[in-house]
Structure formats: structure tokens, C-alpha cells
C-alpha positions in Angstrom: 27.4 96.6 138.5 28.6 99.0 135.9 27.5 102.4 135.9 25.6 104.6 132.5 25.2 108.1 132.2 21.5 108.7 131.5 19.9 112.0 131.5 21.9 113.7 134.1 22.4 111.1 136.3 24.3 107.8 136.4 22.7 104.6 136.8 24.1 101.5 138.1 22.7 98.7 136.1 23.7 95.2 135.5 22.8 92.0 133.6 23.2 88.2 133.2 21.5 85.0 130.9 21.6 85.6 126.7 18.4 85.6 125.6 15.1 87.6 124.8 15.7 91.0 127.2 13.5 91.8 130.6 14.0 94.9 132.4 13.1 94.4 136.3 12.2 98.1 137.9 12.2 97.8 141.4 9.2 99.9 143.7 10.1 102.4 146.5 11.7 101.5 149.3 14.3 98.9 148.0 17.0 98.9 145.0 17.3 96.2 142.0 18.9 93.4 144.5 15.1 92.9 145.4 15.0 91.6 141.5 18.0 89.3 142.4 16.1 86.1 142.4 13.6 86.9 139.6 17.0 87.9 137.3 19.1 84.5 138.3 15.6 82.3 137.8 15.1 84.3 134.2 18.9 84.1 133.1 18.4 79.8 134.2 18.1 77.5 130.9 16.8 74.4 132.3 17.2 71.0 129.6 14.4 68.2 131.0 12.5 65.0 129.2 10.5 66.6 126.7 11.2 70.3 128.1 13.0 73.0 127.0 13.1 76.1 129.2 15.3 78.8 127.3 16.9 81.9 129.3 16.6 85.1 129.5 18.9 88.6 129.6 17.8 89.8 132.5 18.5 93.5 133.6 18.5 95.2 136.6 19.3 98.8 137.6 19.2 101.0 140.5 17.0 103.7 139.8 17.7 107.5 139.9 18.3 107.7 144.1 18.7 104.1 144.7 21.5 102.2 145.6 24.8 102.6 143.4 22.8 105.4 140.8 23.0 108.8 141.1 20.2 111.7 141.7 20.5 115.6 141.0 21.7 117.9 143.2 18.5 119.2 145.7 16.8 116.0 144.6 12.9 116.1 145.8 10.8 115.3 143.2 10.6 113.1 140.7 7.4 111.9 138.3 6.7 108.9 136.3 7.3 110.5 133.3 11.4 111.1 134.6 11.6 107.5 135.9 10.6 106.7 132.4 12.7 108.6 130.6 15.2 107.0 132.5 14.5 103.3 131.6 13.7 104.1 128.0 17.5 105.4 127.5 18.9 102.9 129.5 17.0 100.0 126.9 18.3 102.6 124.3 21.5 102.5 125.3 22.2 98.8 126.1 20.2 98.1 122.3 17.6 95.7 124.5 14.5 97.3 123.2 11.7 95.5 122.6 12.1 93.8 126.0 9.7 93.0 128.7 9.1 95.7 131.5 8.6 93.8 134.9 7.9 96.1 137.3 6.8 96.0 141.1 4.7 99.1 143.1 6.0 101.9 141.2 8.0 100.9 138.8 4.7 98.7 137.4 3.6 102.1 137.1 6.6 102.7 134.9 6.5 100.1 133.1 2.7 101.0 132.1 4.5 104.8 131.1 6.8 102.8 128.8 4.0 100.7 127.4 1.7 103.3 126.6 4.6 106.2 125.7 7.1 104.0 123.8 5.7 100.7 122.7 8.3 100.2 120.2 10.5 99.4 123.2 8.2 97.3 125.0 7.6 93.6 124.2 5.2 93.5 127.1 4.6 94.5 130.7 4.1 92.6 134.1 2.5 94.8 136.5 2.7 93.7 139.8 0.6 95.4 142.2 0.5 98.4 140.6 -0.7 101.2 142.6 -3.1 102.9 140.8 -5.5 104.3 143.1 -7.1 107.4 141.1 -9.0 103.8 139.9 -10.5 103.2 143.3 -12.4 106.0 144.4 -12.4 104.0 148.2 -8.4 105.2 148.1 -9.7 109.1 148.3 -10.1 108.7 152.0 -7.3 106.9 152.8 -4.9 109.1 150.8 -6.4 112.5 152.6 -5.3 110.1 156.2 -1.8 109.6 154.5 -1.7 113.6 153.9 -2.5 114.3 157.6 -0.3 111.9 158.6 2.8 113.3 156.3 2.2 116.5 157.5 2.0 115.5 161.3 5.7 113.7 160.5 7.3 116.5 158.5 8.8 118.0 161.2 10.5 114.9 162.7 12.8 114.6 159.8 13.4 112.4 156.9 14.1 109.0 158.4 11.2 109.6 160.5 9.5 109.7 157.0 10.9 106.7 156.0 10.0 104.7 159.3 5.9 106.3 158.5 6.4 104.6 155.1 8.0 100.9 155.8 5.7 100.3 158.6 2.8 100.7 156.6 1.5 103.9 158.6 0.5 105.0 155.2 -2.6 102.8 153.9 -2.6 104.3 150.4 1.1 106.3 149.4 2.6 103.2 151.2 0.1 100.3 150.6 1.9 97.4 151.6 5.7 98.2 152.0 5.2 96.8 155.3 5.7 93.6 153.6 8.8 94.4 152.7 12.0 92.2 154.3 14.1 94.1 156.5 17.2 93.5 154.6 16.4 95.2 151.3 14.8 98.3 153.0 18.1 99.1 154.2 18.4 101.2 151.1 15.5 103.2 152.2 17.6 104.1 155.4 20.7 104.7 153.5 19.2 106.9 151.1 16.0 108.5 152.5 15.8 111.7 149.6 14.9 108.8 146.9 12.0 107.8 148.8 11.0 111.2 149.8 11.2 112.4 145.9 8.8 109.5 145.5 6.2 109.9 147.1 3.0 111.1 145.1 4.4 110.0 142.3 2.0 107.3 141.4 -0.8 109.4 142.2 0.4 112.3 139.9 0.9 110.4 136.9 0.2 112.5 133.9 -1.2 109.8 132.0 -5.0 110.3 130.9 -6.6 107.1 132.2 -8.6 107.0 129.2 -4.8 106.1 127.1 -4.9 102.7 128.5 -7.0 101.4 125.8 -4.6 102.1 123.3 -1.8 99.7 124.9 -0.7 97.3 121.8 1.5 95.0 123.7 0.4 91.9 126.1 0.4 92.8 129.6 0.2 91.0 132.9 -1.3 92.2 136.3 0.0 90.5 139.2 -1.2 90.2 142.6 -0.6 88.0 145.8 -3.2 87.2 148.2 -1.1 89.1 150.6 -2.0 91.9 148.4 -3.4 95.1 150.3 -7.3 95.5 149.2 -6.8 99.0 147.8 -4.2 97.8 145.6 -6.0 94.8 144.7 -8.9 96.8 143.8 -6.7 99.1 141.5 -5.1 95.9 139.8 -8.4 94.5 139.2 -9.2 97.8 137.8 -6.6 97.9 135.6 -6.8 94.9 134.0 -10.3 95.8 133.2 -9.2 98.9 130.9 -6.1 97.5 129.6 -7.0 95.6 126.4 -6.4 91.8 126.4 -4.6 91.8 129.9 -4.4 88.7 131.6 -4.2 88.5 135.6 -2.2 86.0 138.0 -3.1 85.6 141.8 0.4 84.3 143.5 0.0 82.2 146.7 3.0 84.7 148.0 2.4 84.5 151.6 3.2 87.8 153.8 5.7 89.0 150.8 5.2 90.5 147.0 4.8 88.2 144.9 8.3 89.0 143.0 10.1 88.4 146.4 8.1 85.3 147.3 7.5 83.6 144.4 10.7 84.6 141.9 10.7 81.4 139.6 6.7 81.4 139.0 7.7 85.5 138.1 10.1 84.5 136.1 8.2 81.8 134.0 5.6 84.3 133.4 8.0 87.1 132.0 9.0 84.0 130.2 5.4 83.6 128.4 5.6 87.5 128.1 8.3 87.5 125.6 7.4 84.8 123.5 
């Protein structure tokens, strides 16, 4: 991976396949190698009998606090609006704007920022299982448990913390990283402060609700039907208020659909950017 100064921080980034751009954005609790399949499906031409399936540039990055990228100094916080900031200068400075925005748990929430904040670098967004949950008002009692439980855990450390959040003790913060293989949570264990800094961030997202019907690019809300109900219940939500949006249900067994289901994720960031 090669490495980008962006706002204060570096960030480790790489790409492969020529064609239209995607940017994958990877949710908390992982780094871009849980876009690894999605990225080699998208960059794969395939020439058949009457079928043409062109490639993609697919690009990956490590965001701020994850895996090979940087954070700043006392890192605690971070907001939707940073995260971004980031991904707008990356596209910015790699000339891939417009591109798709696929993003997964958080960075679906990102990729909404970008739609809604800088359209002119968005061709369109996949949202999978984003977790919105000021759109379900069920989530309000959940998130107070996730609070207690937080603040029961606080003093136990930071990879105490982390072990709360990938067993799914937290029903709404952490709605589903249970689901998460073992193997790419390692970089929540390496690298606890980025998971920390994140947490809230969804739910503190400065964006009025009401701005989601002015998106202007396509968009995509993807589910599983592993998919927790609160977050279900946001995506359905969602789609209702953005305009045109289309939904998928993936058949993505225990996993996210990105991780389960990488070619059908890929062919519809495919449709995306056409």
C-alpha cells in the first residue's frame, strides 16, 4: 500500500483494475483488507458469449487509526464530518472523483456525508447497513443499555472496550460486529484508540435528517438477512427518505453482506457507476 498525507494524517491507501473509480470505506472494527474481495471481484473484467463485464478501479484505504494510516497525537474522537474530509481529499488527490462510495457500518454513514456534502465527487453510494438509528426511535433504549454498559467497562481498560464491542455486548453502538470474522478484527486489537475515537460517531452525525432529500446521485441500501433488526429498521428507513434509492436483501448468512457475498457487491457497485 502506499501511504498520502491528508489533513494531518497519513493514510495508507491502495488500488487495482482501470476503470470507472469505487472507493470501499471500511466500518469499525476492521481495516480496508475486509474490502479485499469486493476490490479484486470489481478490478475482474470477465469476456463471456454475449457478455461483457468491464472492470473497475477499485480503492481501498485504511482510515485515520486503522491499519497502516496514521491518527493525531491524543487521538479520541473523531466525527463523520472528519472521516469525510478525509475520503473527499483522498478522491481529490488520486483525481478519482466522481466515483462510487461503497461503504459498510460507518463508513456507509460516510459515504452518505460525501453524498449529501460533496456530490460533485460522488457518482453514487452503496450503503450497507448503515447505522442510522436516530431513524428508529426503538434504538433509544438500547443505546441508553449501551451507555450503562460503557460506563460499567470504562474502568477495565481499552481492550476490555474492544472485547464489549466485537462480541456484540453493545445492541445499538455495536449492532452486529459480532458477525465480524476473527481474522480481520485483529486490527481492532492492534489498534484499540481507533475504535474507541469511534464510537458515537454515527449517532452524532451533524447532518439534519431532513438534507437527505436533497441527495442527487443514485444510491443503494444494502442489507443481509443476517442483518441485526435495529439496523434493518434504520436501512429501511433510510431508503424511505432518500430520493429514488433502491434496496438489496443479500442471502449473506452469519456475515455482512460485503464479506459474504463480495462478487454480488461488486456487480452492484457495477450498476452504480453506470
Amino acid at each position: 500500500m502506499a501511504a498520502l498525507a491528508v489533513r494531518g494524517v497519513e493514510l495508507e491507501w491502495s488500488e487495482r483494475g482501470e476503470g470507472a473509480p469505487v472507493l470501499l470505506v471500511h466500518e469499525t472494527g476492521v481495516d480496508s483488507a475486509a474490502w479485499e474481495p469486493v476490490a479484486g471481484a470489481l478490478a475482474t473484467s470477465l469476456e463471456a458469449p454475449g457478455e461483457r463485464r468491464r472492470g473497475a478501479r477499485a480503492i481501498l484505504y485504511d482510515r485515520r487509526g486503522w491499519g497502516g494510516s496514521s491518527a493525531p497525537e491524543g487521538y479520541r474522537r473523531t466525527t463523520i464530518e472528519e472521516q469525510s474530509g478525509d475520503a473527499a481529499a483522498l478522491l481529490e488527490r488520486l483525481g478519482a472523483g466522481p466515483a462510487v462510495i461503497a461503504g459498510a457500518g460507518i463508513g456507509a454513514v460516510i459515504a452518505l456525508d460525501l453524498l449529501l456534502r460533496r456530490p460533485a465527487l460522488v457518482a453514487g453510494a452503496m450503503l450497507v447497513e448503515p447505522p442510522l438509528l436516530a431513524l428508529v426511535p426503538a434504538a433509544t433504549e438500547q443505546l441508553s443499555a449501551d451507555l450503562d454498559s460503557l460506563a460499567q467497562s470504562a474502568d477495565r481498560g481499552r481492550d476490555a472496550l474492544v472485547e464489549l464491542y466485537l462480541s456484540g455486548g453493545l445492541g445499538a453502538l455495536g449492532a452486529g460486529a459480532e458477525r465480524l470474522p476473527p481474522g480481520l478484527t485483529a486490527a481492532a486489537r492492534e489498534r484499540p484508540a481507533g475504535l474507541v475515537a469511534e464510537l458515537g460517531a454515527s449517532s452524532a452525525w451533524g447532518m439534519p435528517l431532513t438534507r437527505l432529500g436533497d441527495a442527487e446521485r443514485p444510491s443503494l441500501v444494502v442489507t443481509a438477512d443476517s442483518t441485526p433488526p435495529l439496523l434493518a429498521d434504520a436501512a429501511k428507513a433510510l431508503g424511505g427518505r432518500l430520493p429514488g434509492a433502491a434496496a438489496e436483501v443479500v442471502a449473506a448468512s452469519a456475515m455482512p453482506p460485503h464479506l459474504a457475498e463480495p462478487a454480488r457487491i461488486a456487480a452492484l457497485a457495477r450498476e452504480l457507476s453506470a
